[in-house]
N, C-alpha and C positions, 0 to 999 in steps of 0.2 A: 738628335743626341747620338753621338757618336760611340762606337767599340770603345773607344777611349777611356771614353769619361764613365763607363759602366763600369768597367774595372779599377777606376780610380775612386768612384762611389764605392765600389765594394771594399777599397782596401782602406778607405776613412770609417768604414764602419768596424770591419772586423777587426782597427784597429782601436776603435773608440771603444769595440764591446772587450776588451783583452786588456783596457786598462793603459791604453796610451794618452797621455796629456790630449788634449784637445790639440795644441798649439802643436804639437811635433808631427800629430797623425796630420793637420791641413799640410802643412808646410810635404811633408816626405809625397804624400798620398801625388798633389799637385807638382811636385818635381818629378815623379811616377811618370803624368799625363803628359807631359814636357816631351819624355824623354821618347816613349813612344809614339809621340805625332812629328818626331824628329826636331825638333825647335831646342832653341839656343838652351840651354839650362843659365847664360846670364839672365833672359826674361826673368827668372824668377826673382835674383837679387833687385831687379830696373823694377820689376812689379813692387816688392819690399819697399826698397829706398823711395819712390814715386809717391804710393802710401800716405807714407810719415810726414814726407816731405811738406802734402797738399792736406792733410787733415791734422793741423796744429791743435786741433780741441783732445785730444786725447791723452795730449801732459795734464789734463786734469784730473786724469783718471790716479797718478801716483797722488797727487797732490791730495784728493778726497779722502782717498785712505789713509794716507797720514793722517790729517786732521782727525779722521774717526777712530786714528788709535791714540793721538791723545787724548779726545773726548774719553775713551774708555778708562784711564789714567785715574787713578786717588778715588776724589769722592763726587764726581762731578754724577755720575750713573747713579748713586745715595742718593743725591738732590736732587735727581727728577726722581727718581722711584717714590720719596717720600712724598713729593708733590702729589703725584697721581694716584697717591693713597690716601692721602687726603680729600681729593677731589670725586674722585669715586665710587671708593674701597667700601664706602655703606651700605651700597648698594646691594641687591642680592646676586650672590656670589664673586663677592669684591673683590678677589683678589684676581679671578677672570677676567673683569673688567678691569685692572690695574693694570693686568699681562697685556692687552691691546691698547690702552694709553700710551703705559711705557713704550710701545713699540711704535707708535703713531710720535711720539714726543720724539723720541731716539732715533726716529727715522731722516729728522733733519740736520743729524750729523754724521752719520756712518753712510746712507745711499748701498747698504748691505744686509741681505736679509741672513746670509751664516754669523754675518758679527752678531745680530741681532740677537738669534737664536743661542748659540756657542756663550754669550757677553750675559747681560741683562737680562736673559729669557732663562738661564741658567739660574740666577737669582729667585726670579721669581718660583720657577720649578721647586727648589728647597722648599720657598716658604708656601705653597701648596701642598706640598706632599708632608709637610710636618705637621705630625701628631692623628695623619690618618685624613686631615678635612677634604682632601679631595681626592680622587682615586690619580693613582700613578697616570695611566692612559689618558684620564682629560686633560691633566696638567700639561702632560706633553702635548696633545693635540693642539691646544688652545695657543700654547707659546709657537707650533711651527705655523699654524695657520695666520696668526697675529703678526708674524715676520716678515710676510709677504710682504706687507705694508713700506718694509723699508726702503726697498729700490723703486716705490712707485710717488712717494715724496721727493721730492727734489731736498740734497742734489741726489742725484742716480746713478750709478756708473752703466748699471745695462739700458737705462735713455742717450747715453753716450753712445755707446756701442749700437743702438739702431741709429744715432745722428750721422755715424759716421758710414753705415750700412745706406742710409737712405738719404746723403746727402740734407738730412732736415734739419732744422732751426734745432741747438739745445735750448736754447732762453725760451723758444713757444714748447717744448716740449717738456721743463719743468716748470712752468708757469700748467702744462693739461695737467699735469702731475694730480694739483693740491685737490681739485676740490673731490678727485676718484681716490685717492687717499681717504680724507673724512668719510665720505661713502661708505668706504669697505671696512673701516674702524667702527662706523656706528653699526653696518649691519651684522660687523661679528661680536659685537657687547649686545646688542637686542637676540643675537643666537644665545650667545652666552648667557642673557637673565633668563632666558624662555627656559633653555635647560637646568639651568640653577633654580628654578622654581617648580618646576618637576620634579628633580632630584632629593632638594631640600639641603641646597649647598649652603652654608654658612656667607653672613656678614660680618666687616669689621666694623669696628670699633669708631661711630660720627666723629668727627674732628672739628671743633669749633669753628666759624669761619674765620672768623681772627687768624687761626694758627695757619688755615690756609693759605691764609694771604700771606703770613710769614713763609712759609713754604714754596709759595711761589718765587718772594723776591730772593731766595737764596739759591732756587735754583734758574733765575732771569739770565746771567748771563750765558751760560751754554746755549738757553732758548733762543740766543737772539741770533746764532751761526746762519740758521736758513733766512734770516733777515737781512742781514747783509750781506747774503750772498746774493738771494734778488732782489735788495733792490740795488748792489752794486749792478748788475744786468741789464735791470730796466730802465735802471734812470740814464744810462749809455755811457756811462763812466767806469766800466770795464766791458771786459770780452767773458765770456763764461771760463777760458783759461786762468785767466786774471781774479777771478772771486772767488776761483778753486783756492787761488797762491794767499789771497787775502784770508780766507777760511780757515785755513792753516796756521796763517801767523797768527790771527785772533786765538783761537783755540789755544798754540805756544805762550799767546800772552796767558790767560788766563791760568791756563796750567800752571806756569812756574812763577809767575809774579805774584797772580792773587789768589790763587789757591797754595799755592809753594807745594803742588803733588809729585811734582816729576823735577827728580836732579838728574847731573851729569849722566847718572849709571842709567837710569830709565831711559833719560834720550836715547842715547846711544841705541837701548832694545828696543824703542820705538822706529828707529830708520832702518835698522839691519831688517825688521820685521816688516817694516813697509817695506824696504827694495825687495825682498822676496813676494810678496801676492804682485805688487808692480811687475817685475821680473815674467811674471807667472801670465801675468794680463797684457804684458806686450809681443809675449811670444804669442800667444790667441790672437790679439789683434794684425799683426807680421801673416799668422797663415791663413789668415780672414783675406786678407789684401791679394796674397796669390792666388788663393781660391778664386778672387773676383776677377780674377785676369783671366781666369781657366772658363768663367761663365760666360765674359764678353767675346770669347773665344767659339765657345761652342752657342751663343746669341741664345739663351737660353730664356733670361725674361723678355726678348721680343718672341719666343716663339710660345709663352706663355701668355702675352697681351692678347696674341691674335685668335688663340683658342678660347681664351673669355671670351674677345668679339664677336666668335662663332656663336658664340652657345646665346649671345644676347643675354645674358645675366646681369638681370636688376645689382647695383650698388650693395642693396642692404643682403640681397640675396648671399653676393660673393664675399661680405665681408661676412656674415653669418659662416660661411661653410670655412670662407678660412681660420676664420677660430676653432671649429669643430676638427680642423684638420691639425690647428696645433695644441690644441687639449691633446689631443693623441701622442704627437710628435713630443710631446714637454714629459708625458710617461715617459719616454725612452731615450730622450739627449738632455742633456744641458742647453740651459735657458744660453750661454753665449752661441753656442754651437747653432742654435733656431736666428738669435739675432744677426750672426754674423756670416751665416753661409748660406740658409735658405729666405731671410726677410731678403737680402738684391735681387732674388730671382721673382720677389710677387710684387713686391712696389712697382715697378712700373705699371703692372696692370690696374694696381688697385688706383693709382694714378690716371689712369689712362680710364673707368672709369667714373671719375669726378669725386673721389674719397678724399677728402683732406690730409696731409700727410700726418699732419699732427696727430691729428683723431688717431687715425689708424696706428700712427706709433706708439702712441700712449697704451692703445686696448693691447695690441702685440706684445708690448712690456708687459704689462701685468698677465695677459696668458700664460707666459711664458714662465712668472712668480708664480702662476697655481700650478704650473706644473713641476716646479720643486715644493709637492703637500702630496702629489697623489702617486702611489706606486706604479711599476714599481722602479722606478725613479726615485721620485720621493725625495730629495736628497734630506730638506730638513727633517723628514721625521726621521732619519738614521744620525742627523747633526745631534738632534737631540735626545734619540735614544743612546748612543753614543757618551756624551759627556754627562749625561744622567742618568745612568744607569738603568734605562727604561727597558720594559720589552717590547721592543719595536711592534709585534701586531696588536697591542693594549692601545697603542697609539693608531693606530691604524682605521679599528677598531673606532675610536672617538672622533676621528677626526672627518668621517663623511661626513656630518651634518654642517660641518664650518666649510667643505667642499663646497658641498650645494652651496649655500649660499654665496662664495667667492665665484662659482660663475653662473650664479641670479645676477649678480650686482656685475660682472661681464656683460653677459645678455641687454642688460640695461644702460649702462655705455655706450654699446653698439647699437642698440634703438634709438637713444636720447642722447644725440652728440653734446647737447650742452651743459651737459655736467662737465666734458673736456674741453669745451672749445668755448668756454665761458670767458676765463682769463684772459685765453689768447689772444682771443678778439678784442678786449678793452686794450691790451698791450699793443696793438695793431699789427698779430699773427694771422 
């Protein structure tokens, strides 16, 4: 590891801690390492353009957010919320287990846990904290912890972001997605009753199952976005680019033809508002790519394979310690920042040996979701003390015990690959 690259580490950080974009601090930091190892500064554009060029899966990434801001659009977010209030909501402390429904349902259109949290998590917030039934601090806890859920259902955009980090399959890597989604829904609705039953949190109102069923089918079509989007995937009749583009259209259909929620003036703020987080995610992706030029440069995951080799380090050993290492890491950066500049430096090794990519992508995805829950990072409980006017340590505060359990159900992942590698495998991952 070179003089270099120390000081280029250093000026990504003290630029990342002072409030610079992700995307401007890779880019300048790495034009930085350029300049003093004397090398062309065109490398850096050839790095850029090279990128783009060779990893065509990441026009999905505008594509997804679109789609999930029209899903956000009229009454489509009413029709699952009602659903899962239905479904639920009787339960003890329903509207708890409504807030990780909805986020488990919602998950399969947005592939975003701030939409999540900022959108629909916001909803439910109100109707908690009215008339006193539940304290400020669980409401918000429950809603950032429950948001996780959404970039680990497929589709995902930070599964993109490790596909294109780690060269892996997206279709095996939202196919590991579902079943460590359900997982982590059920075990934060089983936190959720245990402390609603302690507490003596209220239940809603049973819902005859008739009306459920009405419920459902009204809000079917939105449900059926992650439907066709794999199995346009698996049945081999598109590319994961391609059921991004489909997802989209669908979504458009439904918006304005059979819902009629969104006219000329909503589109319109629907694209201007997608090209901007787009905008935002290509410049991250852009200084991810020179980063990785800067790494193949200084050989940095081979000289990390060989120092695993040394040490003889069991499989489950090293995938254990690397998640301990980015529990850590996820306090202190952004889940893109882990996916896109330090997951090319460990894949090789965790490759090298005998860890499935898959596997390993999927758990790294989701570590990297609980590390927007735990300070002080955190980002969703600031999302959500933020637009609900919460006090952030009230949140804080509630929100260890839905920790613990989001990395128990980690831990267990990484013991029992086949909760990930169940799908993949019948899909022939």
């Amino acid at each position: 590891m070179s003089t270099e690259f120390l000081i280029m580490a250093a000026l990504l950080i003290g630029s990342a801690i002072i409030g610079v974009p992700i995307g401007i601090a890779l880019i300048s930091s790495s034009i930085a390492y350029l300049w003093m190892r004397g090398l062309p500064l065109t490398m850096a554009t050839d790095a850029i353009m090279q990128g783009f060029s060779s990893n065509y899966i990441f026009l999905a990434i505008p594509l997804f957010i679109f789609a999930a801001r029209v899903m956000n659009a009229g009454t489509i977010t009413d029709r699952m919320l009602a659903f899962a209030m239905g479904a639920v909501g009787h339960a003890r402390g329903g509207l708890a287990q409504v807030n990780v429904l909805t986020s488990l349902i919602f998950s399969g259109m947005s592939g975003s846990a701030t939409a999540d949290a900022a959108g629909i998590g916001s909803v439910l917030v109100r109707m908690m904290r009215a008339k006193n039934r539940y304290p400020d601090g669980f409401a918000g806890a429950i809603t950032a912890a429950s948001s996780v859920i959404g970039p680990i259902f497929p589709p995902s955009i930070p599964m993109i972001f490790y596909a294109i980090s780690a060269n892996a399959s997206v279709g095996g890597l939202f196919l590991g997605g579902v079943l460590p989604a359900i997982l982590i829904a059920l075990a934060l609705m089983a936190a959720s009753y245990w402390i609603s039953v302690r507490r003596g949190f209220p239940t809603e109102e049973r819902i005859p199952p008739r009306k459920v069923l009405s419920l459902f089918r009204s809000a079917a079509l939105p449900l059926l976005t992650p439907v066709i989007l794999l199995a346009g995937i698996y049945s081999g009749a598109m590319t994961p680019t391609e059921a991004a583009a489909a997802a989209a259209f669908y979504a458009m259909c439904i918006s304005v033809f059979i819902y009629r929620t969104v006219g000329l003036r909503g589109f319109i703020d629907i694209l201007v508002e997608s090209s901007e987080k787009s905008a935002v995610v290509v410049m991250i992706i852009a200084g991810a790519f020179l980063f990785s030029s800067v790494i193949a440069i200084e050989r940095l995951p081979n000289a990390l394979a060989q120092w695993v080799d040394s040490w003889n380090m069991a499989p489950t050993a090293f995938f254990l310690l690397v998640n301990a290492v980015f529990l850590v890491l996820g306090m202190l950066l952004p889940a893109a920042t882990i996916l896109l500049v330090i997951v090319p430096v460990i894949v090789p090794a965790a490759l090298g040996l005998g860890i499935d990519p898959i596997h390993f992508g999927v758990v790294i995805v989701i570590n990297t979701m609980i590390g927007l829950v735990t300070p002080p990072y955190g980002v969703l409980i600031f999302v959500v003390s933020a637009v609900n006017r919460i006090n952030a340590w009230s949140i804080i505060r509630e929100i260890v015990p839905f920790i613990l359990v989001l990395v128990a159900s980690l831990v267990l992942l990484v013991l029992v690959p086949e909760f990930v590698m169940l799908l993949p495998r019948q899909f022939g991952y």
